[in-house]
C-alpha positions as CSV (number, residue, x, y, z in Angstrom):
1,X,0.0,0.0,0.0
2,X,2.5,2.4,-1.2
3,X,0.3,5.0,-2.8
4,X,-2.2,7.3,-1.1
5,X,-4.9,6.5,-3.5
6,X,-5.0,2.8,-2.0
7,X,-6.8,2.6,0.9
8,X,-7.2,-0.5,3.7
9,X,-10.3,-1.4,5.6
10,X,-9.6,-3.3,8.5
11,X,-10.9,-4.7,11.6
12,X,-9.1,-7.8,12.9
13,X,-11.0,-10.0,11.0
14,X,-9.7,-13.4,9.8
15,X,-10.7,-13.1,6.2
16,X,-9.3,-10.5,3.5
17,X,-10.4,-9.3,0.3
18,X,-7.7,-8.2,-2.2
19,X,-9.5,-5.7,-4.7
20,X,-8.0,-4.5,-7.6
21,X,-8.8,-2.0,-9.9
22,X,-9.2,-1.4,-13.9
23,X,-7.1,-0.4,-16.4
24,X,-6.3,3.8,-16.3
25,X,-8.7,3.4,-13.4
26,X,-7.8,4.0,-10.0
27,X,-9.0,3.0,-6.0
28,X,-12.0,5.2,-6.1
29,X,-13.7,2.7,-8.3
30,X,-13.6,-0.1,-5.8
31,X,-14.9,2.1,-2.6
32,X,-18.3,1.5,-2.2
33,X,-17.9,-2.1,-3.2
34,X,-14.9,-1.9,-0.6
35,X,-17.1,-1.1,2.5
36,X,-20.1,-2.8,2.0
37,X,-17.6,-6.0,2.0
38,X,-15.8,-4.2,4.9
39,X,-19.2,-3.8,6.5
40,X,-19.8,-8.2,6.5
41,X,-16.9,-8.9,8.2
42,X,-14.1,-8.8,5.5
43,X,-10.8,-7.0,6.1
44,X,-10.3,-5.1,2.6
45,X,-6.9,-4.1,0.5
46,X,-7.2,-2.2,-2.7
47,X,-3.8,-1.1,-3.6
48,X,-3.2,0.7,-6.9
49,X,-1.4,-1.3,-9.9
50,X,2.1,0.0,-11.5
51,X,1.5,2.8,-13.6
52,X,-1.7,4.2,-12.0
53,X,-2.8,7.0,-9.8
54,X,0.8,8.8,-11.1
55,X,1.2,10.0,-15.1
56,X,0.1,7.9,-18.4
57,X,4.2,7.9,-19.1
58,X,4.9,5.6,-15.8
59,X,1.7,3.3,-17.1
60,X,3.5,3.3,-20.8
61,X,6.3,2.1,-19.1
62,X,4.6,-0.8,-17.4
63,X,4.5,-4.5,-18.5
64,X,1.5,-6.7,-18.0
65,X,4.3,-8.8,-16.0
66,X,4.6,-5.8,-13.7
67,X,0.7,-5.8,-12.3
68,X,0.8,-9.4,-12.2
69,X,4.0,-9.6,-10.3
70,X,2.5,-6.8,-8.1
71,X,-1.2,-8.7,-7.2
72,X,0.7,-11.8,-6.4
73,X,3.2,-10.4,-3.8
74,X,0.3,-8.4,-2.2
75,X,-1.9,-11.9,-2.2
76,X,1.0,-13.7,-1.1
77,X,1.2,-11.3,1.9
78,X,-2.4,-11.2,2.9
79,X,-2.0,-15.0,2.9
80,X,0.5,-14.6,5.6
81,X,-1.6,-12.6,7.9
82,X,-5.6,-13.9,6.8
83,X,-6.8,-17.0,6.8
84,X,-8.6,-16.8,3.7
85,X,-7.9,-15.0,1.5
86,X,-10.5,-13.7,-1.1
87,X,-9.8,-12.2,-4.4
88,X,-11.9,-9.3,-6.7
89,X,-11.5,-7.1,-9.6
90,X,-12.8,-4.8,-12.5
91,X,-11.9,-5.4,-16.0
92,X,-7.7,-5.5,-15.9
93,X,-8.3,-6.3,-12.5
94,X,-10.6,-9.1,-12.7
95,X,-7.8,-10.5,-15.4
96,X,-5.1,-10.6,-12.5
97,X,-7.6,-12.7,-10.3
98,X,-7.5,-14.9,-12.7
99,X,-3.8,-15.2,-13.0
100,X,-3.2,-14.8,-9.2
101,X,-5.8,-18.4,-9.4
102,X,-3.7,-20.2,-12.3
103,X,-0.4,-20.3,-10.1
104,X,-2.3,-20.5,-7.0
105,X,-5.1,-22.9,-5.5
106,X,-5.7,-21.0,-2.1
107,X,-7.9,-18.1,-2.9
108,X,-11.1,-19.0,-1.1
109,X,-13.0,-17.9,-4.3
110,X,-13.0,-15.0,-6.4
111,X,-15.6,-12.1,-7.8
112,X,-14.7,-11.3,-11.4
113,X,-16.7,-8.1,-12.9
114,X,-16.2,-6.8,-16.4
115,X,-13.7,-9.0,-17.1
116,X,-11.7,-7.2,-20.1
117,X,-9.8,-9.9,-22.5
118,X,-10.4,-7.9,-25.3
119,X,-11.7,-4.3,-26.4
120,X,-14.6,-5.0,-28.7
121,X,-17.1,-2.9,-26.5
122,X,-19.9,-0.6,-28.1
123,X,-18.1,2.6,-27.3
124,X,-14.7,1.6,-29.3
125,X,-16.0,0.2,-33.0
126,X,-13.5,1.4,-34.6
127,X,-10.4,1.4,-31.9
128,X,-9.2,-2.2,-32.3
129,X,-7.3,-1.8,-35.7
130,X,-5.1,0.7,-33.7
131,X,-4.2,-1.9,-31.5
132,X,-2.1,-3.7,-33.6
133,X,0.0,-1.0,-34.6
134,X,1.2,-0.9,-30.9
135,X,3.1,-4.5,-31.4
136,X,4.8,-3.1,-34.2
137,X,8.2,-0.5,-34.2
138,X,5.6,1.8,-35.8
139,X,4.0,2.5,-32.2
140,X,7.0,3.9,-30.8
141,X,6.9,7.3,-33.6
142,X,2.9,6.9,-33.7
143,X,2.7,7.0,-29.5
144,X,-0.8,7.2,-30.0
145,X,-3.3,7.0,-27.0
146,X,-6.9,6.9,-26.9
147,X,-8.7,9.8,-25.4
148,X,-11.7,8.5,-23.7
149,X,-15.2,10.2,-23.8
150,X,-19.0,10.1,-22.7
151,X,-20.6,7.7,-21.4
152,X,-17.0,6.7,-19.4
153,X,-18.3,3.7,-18.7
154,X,-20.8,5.0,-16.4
155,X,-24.6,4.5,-17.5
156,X,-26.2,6.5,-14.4
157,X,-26.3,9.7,-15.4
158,X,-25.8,11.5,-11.9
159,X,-22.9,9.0,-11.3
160,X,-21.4,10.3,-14.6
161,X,-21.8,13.7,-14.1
162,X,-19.5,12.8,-10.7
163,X,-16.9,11.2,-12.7
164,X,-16.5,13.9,-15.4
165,X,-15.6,16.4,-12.6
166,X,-13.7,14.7,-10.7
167,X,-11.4,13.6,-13.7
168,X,-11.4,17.4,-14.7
169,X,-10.6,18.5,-11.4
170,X,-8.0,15.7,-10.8
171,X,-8.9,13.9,-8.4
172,X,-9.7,11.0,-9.3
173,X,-6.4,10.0,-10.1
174,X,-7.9,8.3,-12.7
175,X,-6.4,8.4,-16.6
176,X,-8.8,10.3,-19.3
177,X,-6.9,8.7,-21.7
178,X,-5.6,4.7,-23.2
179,X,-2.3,4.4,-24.6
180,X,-2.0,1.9,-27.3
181,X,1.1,0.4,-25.7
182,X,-1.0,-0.1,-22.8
183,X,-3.9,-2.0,-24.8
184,X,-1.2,-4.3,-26.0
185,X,0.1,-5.4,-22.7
186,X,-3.7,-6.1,-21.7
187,X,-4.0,-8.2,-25.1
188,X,-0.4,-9.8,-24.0
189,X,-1.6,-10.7,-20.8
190,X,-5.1,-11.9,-22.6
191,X,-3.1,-14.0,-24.5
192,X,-1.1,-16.0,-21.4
193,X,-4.4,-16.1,-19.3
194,X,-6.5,-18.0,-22.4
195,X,-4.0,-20.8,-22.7
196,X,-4.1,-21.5,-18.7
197,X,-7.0,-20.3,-17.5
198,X,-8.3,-23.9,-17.6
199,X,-6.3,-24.9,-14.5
200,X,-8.5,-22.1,-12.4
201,X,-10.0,-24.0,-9.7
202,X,-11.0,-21.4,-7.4
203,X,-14.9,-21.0,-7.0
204,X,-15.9,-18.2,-9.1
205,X,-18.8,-15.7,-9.4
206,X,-18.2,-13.5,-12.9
207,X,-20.9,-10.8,-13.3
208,X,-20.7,-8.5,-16.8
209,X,-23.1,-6.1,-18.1
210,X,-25.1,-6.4,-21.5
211,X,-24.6,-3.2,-22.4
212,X,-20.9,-2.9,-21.4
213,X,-19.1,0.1,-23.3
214,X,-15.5,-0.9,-23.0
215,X,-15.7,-5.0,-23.3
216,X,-18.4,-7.2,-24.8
217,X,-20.4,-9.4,-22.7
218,X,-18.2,-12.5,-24.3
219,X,-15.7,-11.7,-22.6
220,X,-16.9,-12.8,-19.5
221,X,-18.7,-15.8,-21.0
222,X,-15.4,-17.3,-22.5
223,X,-13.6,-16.8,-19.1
224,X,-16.8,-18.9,-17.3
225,X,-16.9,-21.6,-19.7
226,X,-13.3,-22.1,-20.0
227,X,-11.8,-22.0,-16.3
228,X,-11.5,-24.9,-14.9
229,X,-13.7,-24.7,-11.1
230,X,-16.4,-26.5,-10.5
231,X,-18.1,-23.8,-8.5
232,X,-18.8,-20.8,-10.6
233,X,-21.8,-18.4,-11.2
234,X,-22.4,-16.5,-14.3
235,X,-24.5,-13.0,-13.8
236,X,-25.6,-11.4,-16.5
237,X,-26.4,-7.1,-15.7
238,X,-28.8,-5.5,-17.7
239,X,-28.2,-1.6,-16.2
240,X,-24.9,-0.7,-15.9
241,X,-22.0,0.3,-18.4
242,X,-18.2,-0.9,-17.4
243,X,-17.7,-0.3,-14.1
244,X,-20.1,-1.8,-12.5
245,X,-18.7,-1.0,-8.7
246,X,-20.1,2.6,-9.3
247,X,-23.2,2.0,-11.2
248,X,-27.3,1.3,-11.0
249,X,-26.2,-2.5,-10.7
250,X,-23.6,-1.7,-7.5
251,X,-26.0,-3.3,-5.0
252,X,-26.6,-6.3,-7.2
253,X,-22.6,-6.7,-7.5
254,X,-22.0,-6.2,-4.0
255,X,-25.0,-8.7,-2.4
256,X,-24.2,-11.2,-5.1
257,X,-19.9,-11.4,-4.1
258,X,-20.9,-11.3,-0.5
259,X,-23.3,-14.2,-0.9
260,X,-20.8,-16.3,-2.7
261,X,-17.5,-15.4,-0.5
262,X,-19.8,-16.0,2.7
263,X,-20.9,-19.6,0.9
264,X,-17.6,-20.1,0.2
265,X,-15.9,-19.6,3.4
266,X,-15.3,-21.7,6.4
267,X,-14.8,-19.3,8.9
268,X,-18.0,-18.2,11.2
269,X,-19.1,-14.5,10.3
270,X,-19.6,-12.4,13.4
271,X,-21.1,-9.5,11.3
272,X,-23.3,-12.3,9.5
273,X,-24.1,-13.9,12.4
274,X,-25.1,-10.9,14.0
275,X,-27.0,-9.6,11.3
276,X,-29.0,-13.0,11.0
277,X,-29.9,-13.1,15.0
């Protein structure tokens, strides 16, 4: 937790949640999906990834290598101090779980929400031709980046109006923009995760939304019938846009992860416990 945009939600509890973030996104995404966790008796981390929360030349200069090396020594920690030891992320994020589960069979389970293997999403029909450019010398004169633009992956409206300010005012820490260097470490690290994501056994809940601006809804269907768990869920949102930790579907996320991390676990819930009495 070396950056002030991370933030830590703890209590003493014997169960952790690592959350992790999107791509150019930042912390604030995963707040309110943060404490409502927090609030049913799970200690929460949500650190930010290499190359976020600073300037879009540090995230140029960042491998997919370098998030994934990152998630797994933070897991590897909370596993020394939890135990169990729950994993969730948005889109880049939700990719990491996945990889943090191929090399590793203790996660208690996982939530995985618009999981991002590719950019083929309603807002970007004519982006992905771009992308190839950035495998090629060609990228390094080109150095082109992707500004992004309404709806920001954001379908409520007031929620929207939030995000636009805050990215205009900075303080977000959030990127308004997607370098194509960037896209092709995702589509590098898209690459490694479809040839082993069939040794996943971690139970898994993947939600995506229909109408998701940034990633089609296939995304998330490949990822559920290709791992290789026996326990997984497949939730399909019908009123949200990308980030679904912010959006009209928020509640729906949240209740749906807490119901299958407290099925999951084997630990006795206080809060749930509590809450039940």
């Amino acid at each position: 937790m070396n950056k002030p945009n991370s933030f830590t939600l703890t209590a003493g509890n014997r169960k952790a949640v690592l959350l992790l973030h999107g791509l150019t996104g930042s912390p604030f995404e995963m707040r309110y999906y943060g404490g409502k966790l927090h609030k049913m008796g799970y200690d929460v981390h949500c650190p930010c990834l290499p190359g976020h929360c600073t300037s879009i030349e540090d995230l140029k200069s960042k491998k997919w290598q370098d998030w994934d090396n990152f998630a797994k020594a933070e897991f590897e920690r909370l596993s020394s101090e939890y135990e169990e030891v729950y994993l969730s992320g948005l889109c880049l994020g939700a990719l990491i779980c996945l990889s943090i589960a191929i090399e590793n069979d203790t996660p208690r389970a996982m939530a995985l929400l618009s999981p991002t293997l590719s950019l083929d999403g309603w807002s970007l029909p004519w982006f992905r031709f771009l992308i190839v450019l950035a495998f090629t010398p060609v990228a390094d004169i080109l150095d082109y980046s992707f500004t992004e633009r309404e709806p920001y992956g954001v379908k409520n409206e007031h929620v929207r109006k939030r995000v636009i300010t805050l990215l205009a005012s900075d303080n977000l820490s959030a990127y308004d923009r997607y370098p194509a260097v960037t896209f092709a470490e995702l589509l590098r690290y898209s690459k490694y995760l479809k040839k082993n994501m069939s040794r996943v056994k971690t139970p898994a809940i993947i939600m995506h939304p229909e109408e998701d601006d940034i990633c089609d809804i296939r995304n998330a269907q490949y990822i559920y019938e290709n791992i290789g768990s026996d326990n997984k869920q497949f939730v399909r949102l019908t009123n949200s846009y990308h980030i679904v930790t912010i959006d009209n579907d928020k509640d729906i996320v949240t209740n749906r992860t807490i119901e299958f991390f407290n099925d999951a676990s084997t630990l006795l819930d206080n809060v749930h416990m509590a809450n039940e009495g």
